[in-house]
PAZAPA-4460 file (N, C-alpha, C; in steps of 0.05 Angstrom, whole numbers, plus 32768, in hexadecimal, padded with zeros to 4 digits):
% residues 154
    n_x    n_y    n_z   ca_x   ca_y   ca_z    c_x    c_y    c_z   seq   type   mol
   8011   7FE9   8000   8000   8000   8000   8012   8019   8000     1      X     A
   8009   8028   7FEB   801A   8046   7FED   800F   805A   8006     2      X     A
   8029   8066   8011   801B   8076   8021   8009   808A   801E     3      X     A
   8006   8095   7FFE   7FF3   80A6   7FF5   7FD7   809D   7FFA     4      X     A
   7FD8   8080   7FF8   7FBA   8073   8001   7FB4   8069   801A     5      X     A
   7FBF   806F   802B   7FBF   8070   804F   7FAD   8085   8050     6      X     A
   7FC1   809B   8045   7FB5   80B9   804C   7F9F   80BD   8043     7      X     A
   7F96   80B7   802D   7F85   80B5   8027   7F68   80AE   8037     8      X     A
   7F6E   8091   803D   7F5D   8080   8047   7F59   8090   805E     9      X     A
   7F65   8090   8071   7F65   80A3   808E   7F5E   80BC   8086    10      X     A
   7F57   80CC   8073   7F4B   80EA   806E   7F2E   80DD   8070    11      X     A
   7F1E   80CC   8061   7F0A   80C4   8056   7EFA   80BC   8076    12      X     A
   7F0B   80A6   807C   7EFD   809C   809A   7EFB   80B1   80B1    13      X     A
   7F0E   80C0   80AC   7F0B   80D1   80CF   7EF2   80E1   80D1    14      X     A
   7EF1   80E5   80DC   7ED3   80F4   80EE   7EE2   810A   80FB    15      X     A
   7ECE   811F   80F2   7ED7   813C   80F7   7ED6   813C   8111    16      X     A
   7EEC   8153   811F   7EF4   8156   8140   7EDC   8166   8145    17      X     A
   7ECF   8175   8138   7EBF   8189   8148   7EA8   8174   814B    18      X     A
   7EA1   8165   8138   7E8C   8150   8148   7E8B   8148   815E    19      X     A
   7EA0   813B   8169   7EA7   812D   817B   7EA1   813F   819B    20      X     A
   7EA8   8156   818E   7EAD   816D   81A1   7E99   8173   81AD    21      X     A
   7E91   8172   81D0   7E75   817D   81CF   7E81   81A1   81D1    22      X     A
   7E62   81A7   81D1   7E63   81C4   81D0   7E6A   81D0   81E7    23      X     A
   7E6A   81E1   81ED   7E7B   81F2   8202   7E66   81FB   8216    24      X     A
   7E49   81FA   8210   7E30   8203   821B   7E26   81E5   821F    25      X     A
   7E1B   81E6   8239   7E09   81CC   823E   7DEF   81D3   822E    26      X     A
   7DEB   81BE   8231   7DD1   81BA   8220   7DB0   81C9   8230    27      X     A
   7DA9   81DB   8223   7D91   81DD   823B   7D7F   81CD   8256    28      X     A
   7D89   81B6   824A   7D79   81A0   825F   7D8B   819B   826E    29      X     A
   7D9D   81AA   8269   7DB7   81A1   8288   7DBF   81B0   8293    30      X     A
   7DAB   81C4   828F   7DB3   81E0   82A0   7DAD   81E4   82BC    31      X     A
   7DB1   81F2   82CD   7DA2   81F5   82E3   7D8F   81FE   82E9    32      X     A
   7D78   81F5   82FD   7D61   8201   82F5   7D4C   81F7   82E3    33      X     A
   7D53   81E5   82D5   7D41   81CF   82C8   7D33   81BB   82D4    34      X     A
   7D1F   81B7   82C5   7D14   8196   82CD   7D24   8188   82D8    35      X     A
   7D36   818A   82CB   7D50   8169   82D3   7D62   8173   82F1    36      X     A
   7D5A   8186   82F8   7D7C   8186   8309   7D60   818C   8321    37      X     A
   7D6A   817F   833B   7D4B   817B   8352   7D49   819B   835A    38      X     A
   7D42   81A6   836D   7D3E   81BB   837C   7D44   81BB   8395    39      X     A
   7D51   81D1   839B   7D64   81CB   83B3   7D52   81C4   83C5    40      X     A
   7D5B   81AD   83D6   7D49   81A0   83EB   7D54   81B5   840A    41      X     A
   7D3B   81B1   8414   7D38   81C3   8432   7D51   81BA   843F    42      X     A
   7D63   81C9   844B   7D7B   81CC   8463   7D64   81B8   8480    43      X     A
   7D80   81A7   8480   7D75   819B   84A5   7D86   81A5   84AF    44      X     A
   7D7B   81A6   84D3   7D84   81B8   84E0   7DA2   81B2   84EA    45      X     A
   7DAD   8199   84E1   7DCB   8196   84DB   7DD6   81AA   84CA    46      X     A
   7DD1   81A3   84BF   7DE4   81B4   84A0   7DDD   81D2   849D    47      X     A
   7DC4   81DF   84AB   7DC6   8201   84B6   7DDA   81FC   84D5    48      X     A
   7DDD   81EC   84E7   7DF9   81F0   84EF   7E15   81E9   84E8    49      X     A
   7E12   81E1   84D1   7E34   81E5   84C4   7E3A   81FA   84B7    50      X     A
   7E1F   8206   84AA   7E23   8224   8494   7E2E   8237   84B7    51      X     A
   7E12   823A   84C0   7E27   8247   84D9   7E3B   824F   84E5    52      X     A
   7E42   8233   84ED   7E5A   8228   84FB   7E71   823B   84E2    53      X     A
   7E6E   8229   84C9   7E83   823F   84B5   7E7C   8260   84B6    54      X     A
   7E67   8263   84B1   7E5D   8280   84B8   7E72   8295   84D0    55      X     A
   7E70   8280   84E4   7E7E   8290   84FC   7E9B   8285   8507    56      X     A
   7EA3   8274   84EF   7EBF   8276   84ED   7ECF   828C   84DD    57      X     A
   7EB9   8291   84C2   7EC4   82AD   84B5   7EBB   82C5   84C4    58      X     A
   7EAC   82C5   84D9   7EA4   82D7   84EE   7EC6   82DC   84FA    59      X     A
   7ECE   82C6   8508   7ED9   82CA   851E   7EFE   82D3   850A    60      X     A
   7EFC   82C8   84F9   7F1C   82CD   84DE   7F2A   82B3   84E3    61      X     A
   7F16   8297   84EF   7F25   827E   84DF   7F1D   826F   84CC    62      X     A
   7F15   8274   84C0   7F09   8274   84A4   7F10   8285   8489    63      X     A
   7F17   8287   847B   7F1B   829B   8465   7EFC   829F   8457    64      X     A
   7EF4   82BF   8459   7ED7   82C4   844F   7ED1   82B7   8430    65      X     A
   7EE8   82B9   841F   7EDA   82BA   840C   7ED1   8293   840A    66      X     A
   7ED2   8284   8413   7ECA   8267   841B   7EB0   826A   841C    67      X     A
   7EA5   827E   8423   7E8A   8281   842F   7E79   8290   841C    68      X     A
   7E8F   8297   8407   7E75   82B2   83F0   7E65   82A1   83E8    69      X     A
   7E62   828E   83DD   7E47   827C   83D0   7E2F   8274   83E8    70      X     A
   7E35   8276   8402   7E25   826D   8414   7E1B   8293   8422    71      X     A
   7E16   82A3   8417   7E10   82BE   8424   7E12   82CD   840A    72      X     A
   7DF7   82E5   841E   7DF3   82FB   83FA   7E12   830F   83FE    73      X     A
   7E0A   8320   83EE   7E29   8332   83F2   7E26   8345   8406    74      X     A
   7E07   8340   8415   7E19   8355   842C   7E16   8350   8440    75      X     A
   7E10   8334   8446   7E1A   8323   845E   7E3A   8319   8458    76      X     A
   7E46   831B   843B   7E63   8312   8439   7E6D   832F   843D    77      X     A
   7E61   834A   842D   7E72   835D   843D   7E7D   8366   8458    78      X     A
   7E65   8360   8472   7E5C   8366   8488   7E80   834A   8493    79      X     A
   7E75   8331   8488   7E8C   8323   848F   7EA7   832B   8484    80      X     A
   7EA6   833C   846A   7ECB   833C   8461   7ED1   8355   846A    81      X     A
   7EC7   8369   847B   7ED2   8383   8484   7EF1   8370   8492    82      X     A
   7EFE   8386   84A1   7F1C   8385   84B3   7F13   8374   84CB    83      X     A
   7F24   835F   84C6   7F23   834D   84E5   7F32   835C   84F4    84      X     A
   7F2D   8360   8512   7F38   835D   8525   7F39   8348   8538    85      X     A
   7F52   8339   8543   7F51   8320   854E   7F39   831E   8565    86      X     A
   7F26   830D   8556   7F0C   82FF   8571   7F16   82EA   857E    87      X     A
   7F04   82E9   858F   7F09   82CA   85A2   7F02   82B1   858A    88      X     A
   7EFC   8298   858B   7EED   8284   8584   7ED4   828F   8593    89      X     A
   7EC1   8289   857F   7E9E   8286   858A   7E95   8267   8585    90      X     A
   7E8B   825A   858C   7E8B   823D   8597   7E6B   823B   8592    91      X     A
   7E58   822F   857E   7E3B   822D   857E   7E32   8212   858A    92      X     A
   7E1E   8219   8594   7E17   8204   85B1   7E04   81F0   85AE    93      X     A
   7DE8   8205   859F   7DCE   81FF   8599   7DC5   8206   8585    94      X     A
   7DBA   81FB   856D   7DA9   8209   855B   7D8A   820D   8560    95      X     A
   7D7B   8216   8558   7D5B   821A   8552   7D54   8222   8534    96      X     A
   7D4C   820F   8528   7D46   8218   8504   7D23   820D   8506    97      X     A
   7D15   822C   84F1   7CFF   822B   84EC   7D01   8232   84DA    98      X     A
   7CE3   822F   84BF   7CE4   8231   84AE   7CC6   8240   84AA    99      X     A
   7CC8   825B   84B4   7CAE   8268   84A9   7CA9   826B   8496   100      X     A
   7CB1   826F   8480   7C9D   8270   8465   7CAD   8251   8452   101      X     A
   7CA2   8246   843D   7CAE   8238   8431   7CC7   823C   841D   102      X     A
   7CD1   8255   8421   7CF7   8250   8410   7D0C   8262   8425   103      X     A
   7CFE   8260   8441   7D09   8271   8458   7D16   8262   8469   104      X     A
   7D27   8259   8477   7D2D   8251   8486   7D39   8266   84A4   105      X     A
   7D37   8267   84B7   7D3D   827C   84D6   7D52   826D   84E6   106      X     A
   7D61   8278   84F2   7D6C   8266   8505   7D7A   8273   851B   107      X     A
   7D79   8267   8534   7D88   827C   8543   7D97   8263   854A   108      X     A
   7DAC   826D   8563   7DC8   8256   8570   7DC8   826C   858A   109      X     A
   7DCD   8255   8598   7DE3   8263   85A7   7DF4   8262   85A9   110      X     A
   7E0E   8274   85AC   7E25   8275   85AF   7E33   8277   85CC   111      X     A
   7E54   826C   85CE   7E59   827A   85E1   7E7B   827C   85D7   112      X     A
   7E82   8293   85ED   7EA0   829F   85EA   7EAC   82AA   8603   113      X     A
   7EB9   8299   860A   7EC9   82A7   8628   7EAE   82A7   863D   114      X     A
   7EA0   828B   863F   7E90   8284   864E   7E78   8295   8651   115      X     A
   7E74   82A9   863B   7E59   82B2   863F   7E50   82B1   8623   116      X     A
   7E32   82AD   8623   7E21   82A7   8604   7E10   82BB   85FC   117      X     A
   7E14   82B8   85E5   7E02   82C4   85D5   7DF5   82B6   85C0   118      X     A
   7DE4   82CF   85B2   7DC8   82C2   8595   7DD6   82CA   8587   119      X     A
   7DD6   82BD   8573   7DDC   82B4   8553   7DBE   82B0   853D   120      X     A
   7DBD   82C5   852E   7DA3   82C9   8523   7DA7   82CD   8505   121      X     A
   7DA3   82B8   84F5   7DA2   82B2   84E1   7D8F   82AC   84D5   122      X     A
   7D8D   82B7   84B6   7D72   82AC   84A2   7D7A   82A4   8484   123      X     A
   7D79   8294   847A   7D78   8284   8460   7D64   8288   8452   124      X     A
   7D6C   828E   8437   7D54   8283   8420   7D5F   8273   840D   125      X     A
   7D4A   826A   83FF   7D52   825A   83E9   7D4C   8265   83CC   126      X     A
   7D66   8268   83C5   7D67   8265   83A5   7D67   8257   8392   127      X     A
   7D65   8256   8376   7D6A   8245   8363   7D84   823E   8369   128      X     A
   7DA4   8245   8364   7DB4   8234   8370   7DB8   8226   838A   129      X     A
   7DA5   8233   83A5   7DA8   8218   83B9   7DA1   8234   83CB   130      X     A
   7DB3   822E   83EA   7D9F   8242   8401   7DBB   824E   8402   131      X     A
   7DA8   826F   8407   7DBE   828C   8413   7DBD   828C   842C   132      X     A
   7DCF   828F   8434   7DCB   82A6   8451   7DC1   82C2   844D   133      X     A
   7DAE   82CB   8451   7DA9   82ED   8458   7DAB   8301   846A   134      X     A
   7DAE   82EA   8476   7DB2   82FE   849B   7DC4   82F7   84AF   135      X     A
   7DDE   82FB   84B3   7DE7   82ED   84C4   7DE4   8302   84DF   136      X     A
   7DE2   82FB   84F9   7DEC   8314   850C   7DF4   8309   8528   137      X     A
   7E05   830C   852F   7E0F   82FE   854B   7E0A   8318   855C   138      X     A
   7DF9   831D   8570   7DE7   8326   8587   7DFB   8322   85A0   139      X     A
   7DFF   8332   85A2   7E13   833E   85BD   7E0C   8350   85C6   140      X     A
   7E04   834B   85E8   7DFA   8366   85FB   7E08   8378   85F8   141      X     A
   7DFC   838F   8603   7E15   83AB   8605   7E16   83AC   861D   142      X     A
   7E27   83BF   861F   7E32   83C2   8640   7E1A   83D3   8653   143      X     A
   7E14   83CD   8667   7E02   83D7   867A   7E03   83F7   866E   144      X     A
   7E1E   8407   866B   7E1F   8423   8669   7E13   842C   8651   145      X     A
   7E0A   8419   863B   7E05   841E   8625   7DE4   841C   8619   146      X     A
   7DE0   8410   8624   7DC7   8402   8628   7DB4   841D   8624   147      X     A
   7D9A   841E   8613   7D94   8437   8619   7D7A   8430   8631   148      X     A
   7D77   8443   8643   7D5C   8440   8651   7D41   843E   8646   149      X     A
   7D2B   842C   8644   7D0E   8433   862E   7CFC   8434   8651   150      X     A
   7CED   844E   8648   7CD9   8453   8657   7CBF   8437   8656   151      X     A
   7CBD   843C   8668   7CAE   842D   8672   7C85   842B   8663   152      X     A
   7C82   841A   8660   7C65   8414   8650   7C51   8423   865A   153      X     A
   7C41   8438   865A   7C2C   8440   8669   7C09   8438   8665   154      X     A
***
């Protein structure tokens, strides 16, 4: 066989690369948000204390915030990426998760740090890609001197 007729032969048989190739775009039915891909299932009250728990590790600066941008809107990640100053560890004790409306989830904890506790008051929703944080706020008394006086109910 001449090699002119190899080459030949092998031009004739091959199958073009871009066939082969898928496209660069999924296919609409494999998008997110479709029929095909489920809908994010409801948070148990495990897994709202691990978002937490991470929550108030990038609280406290052992955690690196941006770990946490997909799990919080941007201004529960802003509120978290301002200037750390060195905190104690905060240590979560207890959860309580409710779910007042159906794509809401509430939660409070308690916390503690240097043997005294506080609330931890958090709220979730659910999106098409999965659940946000919207609210984070760790609830710390003020000092007796600060406190303002409220008159009394008449």
């Amino acid at each position: 066989m001449s090699e002119e007729h190899r080459v030949r032969t092998l031009v004739r048989n091959e199958v073009s690369r871009r066939a082969e190739r898928p496209s660069a775009v999924p296919e609409p039915e494999h998008r997110r948000g479709d029929a095909r891909w489920p809908a994010p299932r409801q948070l148990e009250a495990g897994e709202v204390g691990r978002v937490l728990t991470m929550l108030l590790e990038a609280y406290d600066g052992r955690r690196p915030v941006p770990q946490i941008r997909g799990l919080v809107t941007p201004e529960v990640f802003a509120g978290l990426s301002g200037p750390h100053r060195a905190r104690p560890r905060h240590r979560m004790r207890r959860v309580h998760v409710c779910t007042p409306v159906a794509a809401v989830i509430e939660a409070c904890a308690r916390v503690e740090v240097d043997g005294r506790s506080f609330a931890l008051a958090a709220r979730f929703t659910q999106t098409p890609a999965g659940w946000q944080c919207v609210r984070f706020a760790l609830l710390k008394p003020g000092r007796p001197d600060q406190q303002a006086r409220r008159p009394a109910a008449a």
